[in-house]
N, C-alpha and C positions, 0 to 999 in steps of 0.2 A: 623131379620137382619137389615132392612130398620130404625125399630125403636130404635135400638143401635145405629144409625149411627147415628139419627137425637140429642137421647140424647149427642154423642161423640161433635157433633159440639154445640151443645148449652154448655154443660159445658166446651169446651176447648176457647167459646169465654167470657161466663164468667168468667172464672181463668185469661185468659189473659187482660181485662180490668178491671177485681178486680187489678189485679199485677200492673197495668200502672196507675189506680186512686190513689192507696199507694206511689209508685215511685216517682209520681209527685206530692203530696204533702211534702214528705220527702224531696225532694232535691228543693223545691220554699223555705219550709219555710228553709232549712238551708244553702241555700247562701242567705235569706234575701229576695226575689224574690217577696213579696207580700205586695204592696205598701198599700191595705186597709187596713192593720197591724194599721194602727196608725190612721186611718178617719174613720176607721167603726169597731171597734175590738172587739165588741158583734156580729153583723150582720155577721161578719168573721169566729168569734169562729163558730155560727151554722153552717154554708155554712161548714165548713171542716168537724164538727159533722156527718152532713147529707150524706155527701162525703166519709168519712171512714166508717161511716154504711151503706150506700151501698156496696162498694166495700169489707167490711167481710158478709156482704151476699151471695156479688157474690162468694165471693170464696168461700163459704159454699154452698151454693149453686152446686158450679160448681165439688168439691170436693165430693160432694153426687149424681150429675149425674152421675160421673166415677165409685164411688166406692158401694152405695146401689141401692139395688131394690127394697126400699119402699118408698110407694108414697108421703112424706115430699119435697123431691127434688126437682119434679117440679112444684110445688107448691111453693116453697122459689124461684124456678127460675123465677118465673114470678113477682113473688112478688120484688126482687130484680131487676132484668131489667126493670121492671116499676120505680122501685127508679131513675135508670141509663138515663133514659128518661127525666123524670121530672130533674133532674140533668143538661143533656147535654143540655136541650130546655133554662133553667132558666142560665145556663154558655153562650148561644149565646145570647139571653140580655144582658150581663154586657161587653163582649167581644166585640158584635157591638155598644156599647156605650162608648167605648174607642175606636172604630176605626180599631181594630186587625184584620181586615178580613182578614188574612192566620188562626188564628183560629177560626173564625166564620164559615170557611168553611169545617175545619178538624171534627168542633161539630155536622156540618149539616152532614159528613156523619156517622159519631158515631150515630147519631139520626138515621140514613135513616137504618143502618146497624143495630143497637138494633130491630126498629121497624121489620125487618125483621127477624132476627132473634126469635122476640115474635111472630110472624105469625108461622115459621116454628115451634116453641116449641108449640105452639098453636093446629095446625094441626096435627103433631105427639101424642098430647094427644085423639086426636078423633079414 
């Protein structure tokens, strides 16, 4: 039971920031919202790459915590929240070198929050 519940919470917090790294890419780049567009738009194009291939992990990921019981799952969950890390650590660089600390500080707790979350899915596989 303990170990349902650990899967429930690791893939309902992956589905939802899979969902929220899609969202907000879709809606920056289509009101235009992404100024390195036109100063770095190789360096960009990866950066979203890397960002939408995390986020369809997480949801594959998160979508195989709920629905199988073989062990690919958590396996792709850790593999993918390791993405999500490297992701939010490498977004608070760019963020606090434009100065945005109201987002520097929402990524520190996406970080602080991921990183917990890989302990508990961590723990739960022992």
């Amino acid at each position: 039971m303990r170990q349902q519940l650990g899967r429930q919470v690791v893939a309902s917090y992956s589905v939802l920031v899979g969902i929220a790294i899609l969202a907000t890419w879709i809606f920056n780049l289509t009101i235009g919202e992404v100024p390195q567009a036109f100063e770095r738009p190789f360096e960009l194009t990866f950066h979203i790459l890397a960002e939408v291939a995390a986020a369809i992990l997480l949801l594959t990921a998160g979508a195989g915590l709920f629905y199988s019981t073989s062990g690919w799952a958590p396996r792709l969950s850790l593999l993918s929240l390791g993405m999500l890390l490297y992701a939010t650590i490498n977004a608070i660089g760019a963020f606090g070198q434009e100065g945005d600390t109201s987002m520097v500080i929402l990524l520190i707790l996406v970080t602080i929050t991921t990183t917990a979350v890989v302990a508990f899915a961590l723990k739960e596989r022992n």
